[in-house]
PyMOL commands that place a pseudoatom at each C-alpha (Angstrom):
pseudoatom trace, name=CA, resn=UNK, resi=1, chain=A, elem=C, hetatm=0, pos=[-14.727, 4.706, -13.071]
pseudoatom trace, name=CA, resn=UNK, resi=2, chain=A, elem=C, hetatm=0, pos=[-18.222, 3.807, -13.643]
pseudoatom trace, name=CA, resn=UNK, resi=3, chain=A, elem=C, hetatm=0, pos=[-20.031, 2.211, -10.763]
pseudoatom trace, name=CA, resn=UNK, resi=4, chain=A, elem=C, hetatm=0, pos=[-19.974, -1.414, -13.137]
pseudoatom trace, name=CA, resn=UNK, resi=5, chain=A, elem=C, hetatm=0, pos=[-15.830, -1.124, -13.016]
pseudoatom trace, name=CA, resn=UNK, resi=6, chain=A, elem=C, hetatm=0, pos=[-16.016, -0.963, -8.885]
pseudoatom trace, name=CA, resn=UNK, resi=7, chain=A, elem=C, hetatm=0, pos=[-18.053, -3.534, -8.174]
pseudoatom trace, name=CA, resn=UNK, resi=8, chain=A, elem=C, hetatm=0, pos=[-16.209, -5.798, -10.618]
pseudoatom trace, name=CA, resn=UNK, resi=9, chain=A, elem=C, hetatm=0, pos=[-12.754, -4.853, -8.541]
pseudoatom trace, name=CA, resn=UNK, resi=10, chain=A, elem=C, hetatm=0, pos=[-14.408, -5.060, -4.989]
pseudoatom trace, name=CA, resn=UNK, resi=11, chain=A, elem=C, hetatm=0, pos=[-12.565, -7.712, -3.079]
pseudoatom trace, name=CA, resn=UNK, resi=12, chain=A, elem=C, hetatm=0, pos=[-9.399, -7.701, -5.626]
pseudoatom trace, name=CA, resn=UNK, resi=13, chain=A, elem=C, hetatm=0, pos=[-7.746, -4.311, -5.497]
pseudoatom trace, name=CA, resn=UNK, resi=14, chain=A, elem=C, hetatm=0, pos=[-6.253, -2.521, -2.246]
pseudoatom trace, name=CA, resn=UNK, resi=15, chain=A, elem=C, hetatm=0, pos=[-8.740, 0.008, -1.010]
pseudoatom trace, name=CA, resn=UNK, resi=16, chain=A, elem=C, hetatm=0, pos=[-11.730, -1.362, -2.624]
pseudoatom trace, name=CA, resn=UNK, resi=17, chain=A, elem=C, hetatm=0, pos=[-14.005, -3.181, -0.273]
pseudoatom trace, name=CA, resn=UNK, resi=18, chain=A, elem=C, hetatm=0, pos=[-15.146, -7.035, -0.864]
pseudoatom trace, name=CA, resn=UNK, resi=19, chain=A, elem=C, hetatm=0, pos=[-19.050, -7.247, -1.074]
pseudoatom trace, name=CA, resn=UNK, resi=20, chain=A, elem=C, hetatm=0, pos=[-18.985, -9.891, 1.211]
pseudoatom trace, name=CA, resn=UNK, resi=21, chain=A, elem=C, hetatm=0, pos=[-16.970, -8.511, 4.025]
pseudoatom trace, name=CA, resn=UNK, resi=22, chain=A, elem=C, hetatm=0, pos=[-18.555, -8.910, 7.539]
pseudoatom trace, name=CA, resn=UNK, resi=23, chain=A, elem=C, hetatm=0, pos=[-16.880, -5.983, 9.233]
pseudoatom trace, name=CA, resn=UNK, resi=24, chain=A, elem=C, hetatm=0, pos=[-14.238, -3.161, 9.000]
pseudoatom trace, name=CA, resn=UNK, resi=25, chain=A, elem=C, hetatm=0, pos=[-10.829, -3.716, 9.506]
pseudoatom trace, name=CA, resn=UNK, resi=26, chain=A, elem=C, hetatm=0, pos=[-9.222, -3.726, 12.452]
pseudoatom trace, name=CA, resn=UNK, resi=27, chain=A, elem=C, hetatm=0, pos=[-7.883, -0.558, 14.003]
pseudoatom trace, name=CA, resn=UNK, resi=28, chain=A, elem=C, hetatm=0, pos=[-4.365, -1.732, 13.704]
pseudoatom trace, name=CA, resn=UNK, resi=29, chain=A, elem=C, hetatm=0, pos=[-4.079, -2.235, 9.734]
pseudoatom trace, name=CA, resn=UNK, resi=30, chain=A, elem=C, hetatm=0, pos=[-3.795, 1.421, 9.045]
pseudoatom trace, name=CA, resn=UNK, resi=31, chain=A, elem=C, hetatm=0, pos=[0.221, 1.201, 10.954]
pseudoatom trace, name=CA, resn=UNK, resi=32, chain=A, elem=C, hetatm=0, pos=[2.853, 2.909, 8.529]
pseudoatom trace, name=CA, resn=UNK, resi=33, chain=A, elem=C, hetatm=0, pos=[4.140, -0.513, 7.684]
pseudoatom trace, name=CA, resn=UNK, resi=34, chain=A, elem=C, hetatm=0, pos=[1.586, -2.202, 6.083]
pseudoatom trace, name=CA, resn=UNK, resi=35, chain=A, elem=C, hetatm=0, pos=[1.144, 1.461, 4.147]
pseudoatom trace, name=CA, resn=UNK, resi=36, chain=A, elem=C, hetatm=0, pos=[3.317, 0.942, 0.738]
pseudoatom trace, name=CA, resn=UNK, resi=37, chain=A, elem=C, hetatm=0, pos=[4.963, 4.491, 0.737]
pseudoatom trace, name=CA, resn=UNK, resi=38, chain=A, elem=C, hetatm=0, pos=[6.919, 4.957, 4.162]
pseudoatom trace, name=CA, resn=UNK, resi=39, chain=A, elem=C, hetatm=0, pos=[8.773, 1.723, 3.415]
pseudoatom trace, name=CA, resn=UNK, resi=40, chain=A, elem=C, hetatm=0, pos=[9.308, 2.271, 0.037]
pseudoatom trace, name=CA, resn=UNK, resi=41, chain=A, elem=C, hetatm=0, pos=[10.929, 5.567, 0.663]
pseudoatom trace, name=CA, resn=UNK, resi=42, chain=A, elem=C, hetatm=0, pos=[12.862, 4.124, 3.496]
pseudoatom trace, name=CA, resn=UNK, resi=43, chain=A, elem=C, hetatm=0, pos=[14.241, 1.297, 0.720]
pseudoatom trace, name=CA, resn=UNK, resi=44, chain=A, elem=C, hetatm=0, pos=[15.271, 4.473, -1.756]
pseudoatom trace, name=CA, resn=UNK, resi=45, chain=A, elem=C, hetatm=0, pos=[16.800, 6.080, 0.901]
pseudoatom trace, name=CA, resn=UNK, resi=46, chain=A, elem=C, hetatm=0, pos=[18.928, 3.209, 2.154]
pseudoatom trace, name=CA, resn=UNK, resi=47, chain=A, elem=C, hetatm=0, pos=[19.744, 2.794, -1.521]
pseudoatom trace, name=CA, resn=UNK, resi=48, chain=A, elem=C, hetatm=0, pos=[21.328, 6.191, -1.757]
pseudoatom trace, name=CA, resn=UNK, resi=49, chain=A, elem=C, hetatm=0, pos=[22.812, 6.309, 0.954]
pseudoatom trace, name=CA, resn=UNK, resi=50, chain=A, elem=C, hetatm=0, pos=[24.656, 3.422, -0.004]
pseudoatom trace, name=CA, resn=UNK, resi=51, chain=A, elem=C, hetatm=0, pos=[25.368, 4.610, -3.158]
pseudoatom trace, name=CA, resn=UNK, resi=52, chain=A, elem=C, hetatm=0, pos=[26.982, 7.737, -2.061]
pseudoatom trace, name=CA, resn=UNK, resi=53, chain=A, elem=C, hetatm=0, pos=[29.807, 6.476, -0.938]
pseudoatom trace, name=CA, resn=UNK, resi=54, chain=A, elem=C, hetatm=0, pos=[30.895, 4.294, -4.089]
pseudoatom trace, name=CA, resn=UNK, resi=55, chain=A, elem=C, hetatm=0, pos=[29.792, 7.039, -6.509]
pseudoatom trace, name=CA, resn=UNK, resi=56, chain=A, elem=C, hetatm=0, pos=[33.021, 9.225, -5.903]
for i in range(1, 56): cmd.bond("trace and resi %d" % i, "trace and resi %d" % (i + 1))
show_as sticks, trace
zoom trace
């Protein structure tokens, strides 16, 4: 992406920083449950495993 495309996305897209943030995020956003992958995985797991059972 050219460096036009970021800075149009800054401030609206996860991971890309708004131009008029004061400061860092706290320590604490980075936990495993605000990540989207651990707790998706959990969901398709739960969903499997209660598939399993019906499927036979």
């Amino acid at each position: 992406m050219s460096e036009a495309e970021l800075a149009e996305l800054a401030g609206l897209v996860y991971g890309a920083e708004s131009p008029d943030a004061e400061e860092a995020p706290a320590e604490g956003d980075s936990a495993w449950y605000r990540m989207p992958g651990p707790p998706g995985w959990g969901a398709i797991a739960l969903a499997a495993l209660c598939y399993v059972p019906y499927s036979f």
